[in-house]
VOBA-1610 file (N, C-alpha, C; in pm, whole numbers, padded with zeros to 5 digits, always signed):
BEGIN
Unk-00601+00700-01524Unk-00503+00658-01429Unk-00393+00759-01414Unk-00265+00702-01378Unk-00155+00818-01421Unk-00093+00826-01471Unk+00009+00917-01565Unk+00097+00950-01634Unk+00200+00891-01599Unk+00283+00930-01614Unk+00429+00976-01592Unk+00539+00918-01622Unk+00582+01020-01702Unk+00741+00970-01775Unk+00833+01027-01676Unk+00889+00990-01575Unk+00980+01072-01495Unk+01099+01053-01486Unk+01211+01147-01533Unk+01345+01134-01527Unk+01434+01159-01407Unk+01497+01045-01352Unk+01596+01099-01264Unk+01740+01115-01292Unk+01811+01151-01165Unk+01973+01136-01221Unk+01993+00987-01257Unk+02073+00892-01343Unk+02064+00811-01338Unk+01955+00710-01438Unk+01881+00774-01475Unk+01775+00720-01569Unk+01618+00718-01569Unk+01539+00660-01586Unk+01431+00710-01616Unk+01306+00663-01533Unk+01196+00700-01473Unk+01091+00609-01401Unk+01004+00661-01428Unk+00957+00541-01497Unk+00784+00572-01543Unk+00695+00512-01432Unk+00578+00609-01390Unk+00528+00506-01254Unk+00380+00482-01356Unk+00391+00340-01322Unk+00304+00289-01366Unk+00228+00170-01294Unk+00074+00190-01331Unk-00010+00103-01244Unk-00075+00002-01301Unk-00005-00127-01319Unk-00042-00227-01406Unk-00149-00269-01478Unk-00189-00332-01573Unk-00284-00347-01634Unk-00404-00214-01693Unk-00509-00204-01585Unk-00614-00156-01645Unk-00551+00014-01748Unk-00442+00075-01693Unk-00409+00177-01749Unk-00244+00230-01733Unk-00157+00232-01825Unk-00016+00247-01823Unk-00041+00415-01755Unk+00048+00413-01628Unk+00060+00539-01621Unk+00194+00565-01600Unk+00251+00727-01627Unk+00362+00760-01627Unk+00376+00916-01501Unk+00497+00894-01445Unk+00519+00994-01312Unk+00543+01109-01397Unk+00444+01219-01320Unk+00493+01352-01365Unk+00624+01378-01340Unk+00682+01353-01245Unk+00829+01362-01162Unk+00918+01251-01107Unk+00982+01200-01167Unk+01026+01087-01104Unk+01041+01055-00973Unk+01094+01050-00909Unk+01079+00953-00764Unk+01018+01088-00656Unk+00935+01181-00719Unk+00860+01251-00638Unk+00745+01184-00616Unk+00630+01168-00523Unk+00599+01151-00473Unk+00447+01243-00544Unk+00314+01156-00575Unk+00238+01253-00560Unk+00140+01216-00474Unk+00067+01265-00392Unk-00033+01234-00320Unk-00157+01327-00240Unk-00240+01275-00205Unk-00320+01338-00158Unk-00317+01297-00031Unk-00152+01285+00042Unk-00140+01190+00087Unk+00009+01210+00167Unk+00069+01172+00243Unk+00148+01178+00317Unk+00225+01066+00306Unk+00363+01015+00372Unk+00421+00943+00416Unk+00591+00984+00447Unk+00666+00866+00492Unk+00785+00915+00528Unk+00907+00804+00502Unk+00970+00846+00555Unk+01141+00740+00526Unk+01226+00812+00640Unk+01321+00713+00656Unk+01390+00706+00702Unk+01561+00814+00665Unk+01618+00878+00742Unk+01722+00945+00674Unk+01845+00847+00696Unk+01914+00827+00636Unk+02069+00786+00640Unk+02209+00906+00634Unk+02257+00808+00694Unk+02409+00924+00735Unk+02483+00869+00872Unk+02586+00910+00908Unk+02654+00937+00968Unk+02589+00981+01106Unk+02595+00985+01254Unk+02560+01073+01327Unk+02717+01126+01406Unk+02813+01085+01348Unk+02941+01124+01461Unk+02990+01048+01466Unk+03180+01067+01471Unk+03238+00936+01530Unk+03220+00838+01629Unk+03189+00775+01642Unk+03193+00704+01812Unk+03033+00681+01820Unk+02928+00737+01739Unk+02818+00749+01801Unk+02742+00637+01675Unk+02669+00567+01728Unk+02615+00458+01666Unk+02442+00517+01544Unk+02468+00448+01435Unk+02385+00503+01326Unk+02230+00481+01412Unk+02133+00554+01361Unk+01984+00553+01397Unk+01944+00423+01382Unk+02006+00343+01262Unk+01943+00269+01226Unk+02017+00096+01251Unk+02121+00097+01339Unk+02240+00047+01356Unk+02204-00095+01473Unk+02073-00085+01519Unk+01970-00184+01589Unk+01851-00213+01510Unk+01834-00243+01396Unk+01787-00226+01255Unk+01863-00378+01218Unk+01718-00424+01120Unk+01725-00534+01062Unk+01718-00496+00907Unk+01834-00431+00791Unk+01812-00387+00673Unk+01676-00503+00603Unk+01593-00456+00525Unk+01519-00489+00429Unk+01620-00508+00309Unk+01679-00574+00281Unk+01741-00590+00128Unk+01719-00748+00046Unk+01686-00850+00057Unk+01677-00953-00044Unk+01505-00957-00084Unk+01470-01012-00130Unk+01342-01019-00237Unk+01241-01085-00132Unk+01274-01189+00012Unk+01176-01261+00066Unk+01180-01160+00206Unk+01252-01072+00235Unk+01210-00953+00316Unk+01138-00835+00249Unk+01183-00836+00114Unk+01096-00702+00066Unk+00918-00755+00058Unk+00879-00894+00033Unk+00761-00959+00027Unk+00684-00965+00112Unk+00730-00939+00232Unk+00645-00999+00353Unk+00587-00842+00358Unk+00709-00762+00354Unk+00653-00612+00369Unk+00561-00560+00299Unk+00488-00561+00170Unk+00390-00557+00057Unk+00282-00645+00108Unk+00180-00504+00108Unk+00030-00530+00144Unk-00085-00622+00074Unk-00112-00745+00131Unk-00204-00793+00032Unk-00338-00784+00051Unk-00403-00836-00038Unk-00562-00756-00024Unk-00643-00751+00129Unk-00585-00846+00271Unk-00641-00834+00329Unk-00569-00743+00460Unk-00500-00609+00361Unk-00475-00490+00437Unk-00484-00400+00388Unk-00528-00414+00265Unk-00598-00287+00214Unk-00771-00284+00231Unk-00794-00140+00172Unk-00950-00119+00157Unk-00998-00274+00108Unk-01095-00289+00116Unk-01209-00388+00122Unk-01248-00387-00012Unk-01250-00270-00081Unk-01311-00274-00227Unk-01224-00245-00326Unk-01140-00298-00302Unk-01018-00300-00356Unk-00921-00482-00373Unk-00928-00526-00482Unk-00877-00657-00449Unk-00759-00660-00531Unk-00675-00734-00439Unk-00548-00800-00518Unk-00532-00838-00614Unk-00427-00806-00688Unk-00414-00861-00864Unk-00270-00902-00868Unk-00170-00853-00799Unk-00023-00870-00796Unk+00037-00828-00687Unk+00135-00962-00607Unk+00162-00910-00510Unk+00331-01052-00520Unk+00445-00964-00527Unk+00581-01006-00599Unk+00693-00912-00576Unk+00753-01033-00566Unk+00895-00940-00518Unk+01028-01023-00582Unk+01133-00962-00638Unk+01249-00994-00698Unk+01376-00977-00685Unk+01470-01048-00625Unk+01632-01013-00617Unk+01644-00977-00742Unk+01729-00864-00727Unk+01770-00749-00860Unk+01912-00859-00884Unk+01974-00924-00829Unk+02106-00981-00817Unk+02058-01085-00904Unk+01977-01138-00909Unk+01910-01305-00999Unk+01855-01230-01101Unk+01813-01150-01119Unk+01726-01089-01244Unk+01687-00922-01227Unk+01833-00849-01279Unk+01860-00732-01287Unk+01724-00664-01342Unk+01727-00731-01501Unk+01598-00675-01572Unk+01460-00670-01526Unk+01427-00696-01389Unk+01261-00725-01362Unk+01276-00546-01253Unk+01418-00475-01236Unk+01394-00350-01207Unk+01386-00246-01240Unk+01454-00290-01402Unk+01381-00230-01541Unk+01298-00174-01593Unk+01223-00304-01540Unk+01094-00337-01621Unk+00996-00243-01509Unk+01052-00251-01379Unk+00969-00164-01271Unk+00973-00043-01311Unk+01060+00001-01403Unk+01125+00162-01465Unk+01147+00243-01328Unk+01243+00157-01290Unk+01304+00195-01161Unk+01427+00286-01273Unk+01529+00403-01194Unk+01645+00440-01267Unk+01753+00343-01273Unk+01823+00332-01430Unk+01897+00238-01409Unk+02054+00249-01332Unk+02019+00366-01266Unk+02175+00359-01182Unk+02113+00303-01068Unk+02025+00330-01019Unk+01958+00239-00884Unk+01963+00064-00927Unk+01868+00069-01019Unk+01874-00077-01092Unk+02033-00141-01042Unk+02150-00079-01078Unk+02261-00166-01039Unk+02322-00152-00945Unk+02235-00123-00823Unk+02258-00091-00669Unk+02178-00174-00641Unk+02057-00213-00703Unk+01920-00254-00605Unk+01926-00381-00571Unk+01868-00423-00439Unk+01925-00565-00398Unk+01781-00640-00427Unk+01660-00591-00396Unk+01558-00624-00472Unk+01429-00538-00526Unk+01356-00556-00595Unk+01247-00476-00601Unk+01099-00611-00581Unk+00992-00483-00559Unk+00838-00523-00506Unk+00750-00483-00573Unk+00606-00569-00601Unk+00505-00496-00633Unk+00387-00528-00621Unk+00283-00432-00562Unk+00167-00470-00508Unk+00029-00381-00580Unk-00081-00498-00709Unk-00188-00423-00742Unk-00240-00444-00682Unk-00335-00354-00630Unk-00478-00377-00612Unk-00590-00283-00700Unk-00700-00307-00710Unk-00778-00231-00822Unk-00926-00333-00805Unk-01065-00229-00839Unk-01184-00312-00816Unk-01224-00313-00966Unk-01128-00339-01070Unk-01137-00349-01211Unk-01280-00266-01288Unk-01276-00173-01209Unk-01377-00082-01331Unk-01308+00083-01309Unk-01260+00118-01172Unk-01267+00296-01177Unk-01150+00318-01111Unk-01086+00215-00989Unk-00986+00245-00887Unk-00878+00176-00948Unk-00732+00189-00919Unk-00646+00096-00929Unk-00504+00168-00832Unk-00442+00079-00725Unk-00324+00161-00663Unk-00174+00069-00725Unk-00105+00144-00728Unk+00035+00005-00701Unk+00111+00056-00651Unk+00204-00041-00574Unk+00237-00010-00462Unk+00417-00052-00546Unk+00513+00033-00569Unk+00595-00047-00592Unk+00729-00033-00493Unk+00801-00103-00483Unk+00951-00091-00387Unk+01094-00110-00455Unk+01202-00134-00387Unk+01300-00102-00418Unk+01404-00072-00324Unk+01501-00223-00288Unk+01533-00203-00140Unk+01720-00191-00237Unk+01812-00133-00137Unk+01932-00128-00144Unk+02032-00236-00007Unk+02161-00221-00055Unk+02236-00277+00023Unk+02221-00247+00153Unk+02238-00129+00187Unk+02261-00052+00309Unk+02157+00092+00280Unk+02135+00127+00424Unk+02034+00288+00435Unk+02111+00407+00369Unk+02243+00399+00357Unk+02306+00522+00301Unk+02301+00538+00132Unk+02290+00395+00047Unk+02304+00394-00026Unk+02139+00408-00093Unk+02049+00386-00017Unk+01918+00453-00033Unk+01909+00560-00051Unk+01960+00657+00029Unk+01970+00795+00082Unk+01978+00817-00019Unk+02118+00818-00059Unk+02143+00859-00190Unk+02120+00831-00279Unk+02057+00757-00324Unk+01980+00694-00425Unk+01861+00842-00438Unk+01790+00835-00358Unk+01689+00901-00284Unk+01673+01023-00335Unk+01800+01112-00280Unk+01820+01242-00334Unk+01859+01272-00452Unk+01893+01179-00567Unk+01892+01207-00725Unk+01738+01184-00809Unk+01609+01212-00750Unk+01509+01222-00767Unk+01470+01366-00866Unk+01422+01367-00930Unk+01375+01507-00982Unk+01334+01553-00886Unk+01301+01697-00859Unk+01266+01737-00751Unk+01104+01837-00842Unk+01182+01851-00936Unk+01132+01947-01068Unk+00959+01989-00969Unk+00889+01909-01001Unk+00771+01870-00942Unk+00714+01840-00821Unk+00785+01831-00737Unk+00709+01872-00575Unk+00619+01911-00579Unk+00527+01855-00527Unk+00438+01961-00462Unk+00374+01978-00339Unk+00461+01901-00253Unk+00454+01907-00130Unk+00530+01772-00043Unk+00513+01841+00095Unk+00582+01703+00174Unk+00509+01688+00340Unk+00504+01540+00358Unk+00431+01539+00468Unk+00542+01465+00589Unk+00502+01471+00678Unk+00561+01367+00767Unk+00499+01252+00768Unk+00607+01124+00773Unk+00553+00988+00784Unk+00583+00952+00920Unk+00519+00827+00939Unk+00479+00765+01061Unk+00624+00773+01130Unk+00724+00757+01046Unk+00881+00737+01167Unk+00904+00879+01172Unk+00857+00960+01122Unk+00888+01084+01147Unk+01001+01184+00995Unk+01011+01091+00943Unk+01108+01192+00801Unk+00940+01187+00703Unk+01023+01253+00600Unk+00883+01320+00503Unk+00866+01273+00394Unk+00731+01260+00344Unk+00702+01192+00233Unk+00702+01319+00093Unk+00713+01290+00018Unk+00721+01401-00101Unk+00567+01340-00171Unk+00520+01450-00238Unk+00389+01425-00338Unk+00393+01519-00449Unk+00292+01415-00575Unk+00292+01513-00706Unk+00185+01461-00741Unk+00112+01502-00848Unk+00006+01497-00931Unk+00079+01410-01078Unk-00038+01251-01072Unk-00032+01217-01157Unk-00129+01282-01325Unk-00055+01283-01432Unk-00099+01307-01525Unk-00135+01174-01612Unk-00279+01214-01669Unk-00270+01047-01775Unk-00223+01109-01918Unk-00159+00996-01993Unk-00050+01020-02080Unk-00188+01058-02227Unk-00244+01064-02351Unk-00329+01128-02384Unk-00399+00982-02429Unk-00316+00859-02445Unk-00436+00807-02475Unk-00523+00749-02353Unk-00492+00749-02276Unk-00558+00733-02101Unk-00629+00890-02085Unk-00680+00937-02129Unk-00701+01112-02059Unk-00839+01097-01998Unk-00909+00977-01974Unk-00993+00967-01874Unk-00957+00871-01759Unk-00849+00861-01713Unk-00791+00873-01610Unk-00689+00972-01526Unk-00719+00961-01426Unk-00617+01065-01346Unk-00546+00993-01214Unk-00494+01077-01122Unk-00443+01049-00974Unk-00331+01157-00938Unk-00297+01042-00820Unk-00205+01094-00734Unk-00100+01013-00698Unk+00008+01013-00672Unk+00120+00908-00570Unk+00216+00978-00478Unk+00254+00907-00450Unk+00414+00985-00303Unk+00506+00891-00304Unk+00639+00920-00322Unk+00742+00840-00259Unk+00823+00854-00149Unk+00892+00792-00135Unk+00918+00783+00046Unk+01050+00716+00006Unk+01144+00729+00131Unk+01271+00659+00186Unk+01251+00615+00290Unk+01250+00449+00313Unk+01215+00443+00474Unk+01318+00311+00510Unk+01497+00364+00565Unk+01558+00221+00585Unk+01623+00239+00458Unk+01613+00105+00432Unk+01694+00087+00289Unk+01571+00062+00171Unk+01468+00094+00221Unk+01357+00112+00103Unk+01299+00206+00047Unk+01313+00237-00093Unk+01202+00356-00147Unk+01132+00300-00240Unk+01000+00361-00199Unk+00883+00323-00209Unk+00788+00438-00301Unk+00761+00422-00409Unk+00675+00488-00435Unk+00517+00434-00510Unk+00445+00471-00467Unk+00262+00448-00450Unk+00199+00555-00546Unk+00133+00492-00618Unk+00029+00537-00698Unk-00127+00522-00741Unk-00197+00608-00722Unk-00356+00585-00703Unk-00407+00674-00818Unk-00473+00618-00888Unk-00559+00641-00992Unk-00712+00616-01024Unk-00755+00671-01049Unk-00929+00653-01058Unk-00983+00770-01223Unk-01122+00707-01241Unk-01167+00779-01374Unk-01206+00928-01293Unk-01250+01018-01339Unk-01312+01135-01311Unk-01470+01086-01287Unk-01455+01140-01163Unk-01652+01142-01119Unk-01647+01066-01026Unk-01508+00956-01031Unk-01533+00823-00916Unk-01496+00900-00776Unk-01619+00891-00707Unk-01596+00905-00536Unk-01444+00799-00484Unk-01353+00890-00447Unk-01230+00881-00388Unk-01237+00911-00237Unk-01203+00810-00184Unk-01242+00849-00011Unk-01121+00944+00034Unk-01148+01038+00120Unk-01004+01108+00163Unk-00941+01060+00234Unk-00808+01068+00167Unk-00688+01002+00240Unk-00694+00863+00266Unk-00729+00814+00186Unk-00714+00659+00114Unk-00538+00690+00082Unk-00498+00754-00054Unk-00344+00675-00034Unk-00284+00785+00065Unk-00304+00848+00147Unk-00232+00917+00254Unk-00257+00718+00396Unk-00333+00695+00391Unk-00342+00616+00470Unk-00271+00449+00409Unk-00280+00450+00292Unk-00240+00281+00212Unk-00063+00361+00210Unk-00025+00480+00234Unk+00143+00512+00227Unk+00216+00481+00367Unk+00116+00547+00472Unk+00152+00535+00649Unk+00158+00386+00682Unk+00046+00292+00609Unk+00073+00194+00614Unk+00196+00091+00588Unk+00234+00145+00432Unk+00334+00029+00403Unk+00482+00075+00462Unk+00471+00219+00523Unk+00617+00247+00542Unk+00621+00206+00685Unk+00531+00184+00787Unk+00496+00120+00917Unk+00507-00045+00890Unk+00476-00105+00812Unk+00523-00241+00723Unk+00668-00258+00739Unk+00732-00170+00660Unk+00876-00169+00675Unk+00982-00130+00808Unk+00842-00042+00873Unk+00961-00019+01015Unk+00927-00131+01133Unk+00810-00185+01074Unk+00797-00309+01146Unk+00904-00425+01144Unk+00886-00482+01005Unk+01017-00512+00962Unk+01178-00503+01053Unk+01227-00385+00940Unk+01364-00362+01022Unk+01392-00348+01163Unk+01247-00358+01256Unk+01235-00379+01443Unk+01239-00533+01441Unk+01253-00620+01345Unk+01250-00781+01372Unk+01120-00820+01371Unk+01009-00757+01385Unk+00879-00793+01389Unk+00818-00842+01285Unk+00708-00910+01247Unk+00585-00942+01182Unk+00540-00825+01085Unk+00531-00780+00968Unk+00461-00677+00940Unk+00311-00690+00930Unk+00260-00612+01052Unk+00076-00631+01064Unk+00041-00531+01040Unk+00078-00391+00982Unk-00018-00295+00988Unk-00099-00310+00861Unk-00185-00260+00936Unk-00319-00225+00766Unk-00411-00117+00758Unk-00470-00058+00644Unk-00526+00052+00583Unk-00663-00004+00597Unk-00691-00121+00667Unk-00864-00174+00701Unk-00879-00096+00820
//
């Protein structure tokens, strides 16, 4: 599966993909993937001139971050649901902790998300989130990421860029491997992780496509809409 012990400003994120194999981020809120996605930027555009995002419905309590998280019948087909949950950080600080989200985010975060899926022998993705008050305070959240580890960046569906890294498995997992990407999209960052044994046929751009998805989820979302997109 994957590694990763990843340190940010602020504290520590291990990305990890529940159950079948603890994995830890080579890089903290970098992004690894074979795979693309994007976020949203926050800021300022000028006095007088109204934010990008300012006709925008923020994603911030635990029953908006839920609807946005993909369940098994928007992902791949051979891939089934195992966990699909979401938590006000305000009612139970510690469950963003436990996400090994950083704990300076942790006491910003208005809720966190999380979505397994896995066909319990070779695949497993998780999908986890992490919404803030407001898009600026994402932002910045955002940019105290290790950067250490990049190894690339794509454009996502709204048009800002997804970051990617190479998951490592930690040594007692060393027949697992992967990939993940994280993203800023709104007041959500999102980072996705895909893991499989060595030898297992990996379709291309499986999590380049399960990332375009959930951040199209979220801009569905903050447009007032239904979130319908899917990776079927």
């Amino acid at each position: 599966m994957i590694k990763g012990e990843s340190t940010l400003v602020g504290g520590t994120l291990a990305g990890r993909l529940p159950s079948l194999v603890r994995v830890v981020l080579v890089s903290v809120v970098c992004c690894i993937a074979a795979a693309g996605c994007g976020g949203t930027s926050a800021g300022p555009t000028g006095k007088g001139a109204a934010s990008p995002s300012s006709d925008r419905i923020p994603v911030v309590d635990s029953t908006q971050l839920q609807s946005v998280l993909p369940t098994g019948r928007n992902m791949p087909a051979d891939l089934g649901g195992r966990t699909v949950d979401a938590w006000d950080s305000t009612k139970d600080p510690s469950q963003c902790q436990d996400e090994e989200w950083p704990d300076a985010w942790c006491a910003r975060a208005g809720a966190v998300g999380l979505s397994v899926f896995t066909n319990l022998v070779d695949q497993e993705i998780g999908i986890h989130l992490v919404s803030f008050p407001d898009e600026r305070s994402a932002a910045q959240a955002f940019k105290t990421r290790d950067k250490t580890d990049d190894v690339d960046r794509y454009p996502g569906p709204t048009g800002e860029l997804v970051y990617t890294l190479d998951l490592v498995a930690p040594e007692d997992h060393l027949l697992w491997t992967g990939r993940g990407t994280t993203f800023q999209q709104g007041t959500v960052i999102g980072r996705i992780e895909y893991s499989w044994t060595p030898g297992t046929h990996v379709q291309t751009g499986r999590l380049l496509a399960v990332t375009r998805m959930v951040i199209q989820r979220i801009d569905e979302k903050e447009k007032g809409l239904n979130p319908t997109a899917s990776a079927r």
